[in-house]
C-alpha positions in Angstrom: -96.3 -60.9 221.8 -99.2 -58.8 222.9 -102.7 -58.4 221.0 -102.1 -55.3 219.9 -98.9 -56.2 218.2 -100.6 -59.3 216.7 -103.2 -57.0 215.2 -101.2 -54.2 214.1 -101.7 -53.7 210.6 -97.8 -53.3 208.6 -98.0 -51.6 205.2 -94.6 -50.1 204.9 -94.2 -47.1 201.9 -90.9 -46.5 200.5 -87.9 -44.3 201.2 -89.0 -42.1 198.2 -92.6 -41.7 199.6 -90.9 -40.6 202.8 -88.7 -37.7 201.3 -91.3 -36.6 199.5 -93.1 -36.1 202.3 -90.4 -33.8 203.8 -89.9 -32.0 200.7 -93.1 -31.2 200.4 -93.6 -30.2 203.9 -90.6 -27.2 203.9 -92.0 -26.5 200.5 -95.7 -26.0 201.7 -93.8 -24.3 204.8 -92.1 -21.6 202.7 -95.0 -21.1 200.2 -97.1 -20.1 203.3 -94.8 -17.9 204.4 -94.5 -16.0 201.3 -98.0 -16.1 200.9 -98.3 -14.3 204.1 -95.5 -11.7 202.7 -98.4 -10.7 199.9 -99.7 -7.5 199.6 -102.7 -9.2 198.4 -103.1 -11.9 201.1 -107.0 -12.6 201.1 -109.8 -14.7 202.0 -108.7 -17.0 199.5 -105.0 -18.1 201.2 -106.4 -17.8 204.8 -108.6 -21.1 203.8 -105.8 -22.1 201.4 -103.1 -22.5 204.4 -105.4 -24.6 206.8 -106.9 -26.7 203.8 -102.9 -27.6 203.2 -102.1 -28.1 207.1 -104.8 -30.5 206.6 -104.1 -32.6 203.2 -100.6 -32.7 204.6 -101.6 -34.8 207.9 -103.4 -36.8 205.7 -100.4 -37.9 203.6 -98.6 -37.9 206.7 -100.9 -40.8 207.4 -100.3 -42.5 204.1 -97.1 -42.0 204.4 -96.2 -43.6 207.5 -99.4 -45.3 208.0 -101.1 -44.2 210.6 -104.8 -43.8 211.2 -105.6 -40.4 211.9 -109.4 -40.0 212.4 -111.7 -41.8 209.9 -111.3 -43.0 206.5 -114.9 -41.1 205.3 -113.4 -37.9 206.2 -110.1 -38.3 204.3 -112.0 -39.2 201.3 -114.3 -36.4 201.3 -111.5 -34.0 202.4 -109.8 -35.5 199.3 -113.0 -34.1 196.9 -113.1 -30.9 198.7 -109.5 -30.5 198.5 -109.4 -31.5 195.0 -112.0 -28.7 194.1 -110.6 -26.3 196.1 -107.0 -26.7 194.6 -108.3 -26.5 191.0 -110.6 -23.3 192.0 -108.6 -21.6 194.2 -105.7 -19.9 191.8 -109.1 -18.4 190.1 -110.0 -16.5 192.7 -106.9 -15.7 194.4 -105.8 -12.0 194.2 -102.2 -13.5 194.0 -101.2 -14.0 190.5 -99.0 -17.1 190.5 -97.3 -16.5 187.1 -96.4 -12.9 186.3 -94.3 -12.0 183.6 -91.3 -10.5 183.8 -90.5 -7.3 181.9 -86.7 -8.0 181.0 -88.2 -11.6 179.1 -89.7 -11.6 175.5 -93.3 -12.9 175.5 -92.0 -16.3 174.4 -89.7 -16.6 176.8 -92.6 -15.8 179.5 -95.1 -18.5 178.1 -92.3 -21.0 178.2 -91.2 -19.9 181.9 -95.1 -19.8 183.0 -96.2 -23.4 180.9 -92.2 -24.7 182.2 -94.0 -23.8 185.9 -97.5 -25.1 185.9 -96.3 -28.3 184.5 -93.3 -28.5 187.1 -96.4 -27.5 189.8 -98.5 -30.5 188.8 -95.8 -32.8 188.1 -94.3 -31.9 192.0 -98.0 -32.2 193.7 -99.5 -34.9 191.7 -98.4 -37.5 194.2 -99.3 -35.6 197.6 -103.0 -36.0 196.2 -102.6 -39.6 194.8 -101.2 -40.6 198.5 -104.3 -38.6 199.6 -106.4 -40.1 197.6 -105.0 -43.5 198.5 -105.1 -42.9 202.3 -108.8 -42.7 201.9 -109.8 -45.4 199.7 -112.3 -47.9 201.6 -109.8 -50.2 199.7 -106.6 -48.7 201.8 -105.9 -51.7 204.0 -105.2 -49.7 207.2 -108.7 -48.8 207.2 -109.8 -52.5 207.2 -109.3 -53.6 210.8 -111.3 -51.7 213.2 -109.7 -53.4 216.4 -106.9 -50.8 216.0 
């Protein structure tokens, strides 16, 4: 057995992780090309797409553990990211939950509040892995002879 082998670090995520992943990365695919489709297509979604490109190496990493640059970076990507996701629909000319004129306004609240929950619910564990991958604590971080 060679050194590398004897040093390489094996942290092995689940099926499920691993699907998720390539759900997420034909859904972050087709939201970027709608996004382009917008008439409104501004400064806002030409930072948006790159910031995603990026978080999505990132759980690429976590997902399949692999290092990919350095844990410091990942971890303050995280916190930009983080901000940036939570700012972002602010500013955005893009309105992410219109109503729709053939619905009652009920019916629209429940549609919109059925969508932002579904939103979080989907992306909440694409920033946890992110969040995980850059954790001093994350254990393919911990040996440096890699």
């Amino acid at each position: 057995m060679n050194e590398y082998a004897e040093n390489e670090i094996k942290i092995e995520r689940s099926i499920l992780w691993k699907m998720y992943f390539v759900l997420l990365v034909c859904l972050s695919a087709l939201g970027a090309g709608l996004t382009y489709s917008e008439e409104n297509f501004g400064i806002i979604e030409i930072i948006d797409i790159p910031m995603i490109l990026i978080s999505t190496i990132g759980l690429y990493g976590y997902v399949f553990s692999k290092r990919i640059h350095k844990q410091s970076f990942w971890f303050s990507f995280f916190l930009v990211y983080l901000v940036f996701s939570f700012v972002s629909p602010f500013l955005s000319e893009i309105e992410f939950l219109s109503d729709d004129p053939e619905l009652s306004d009920t019916e629209n609240k429940i549609g919109n509040i059925f969508g932002v929950v579904f939103a979080i619910t989907f992306s909440l564990p694409a920033y946890i892995g992110l969040l995980f991958y850059g954790l001093p604590s994350n254990k393919l971080w911990k040996d440096d002879s890699l």
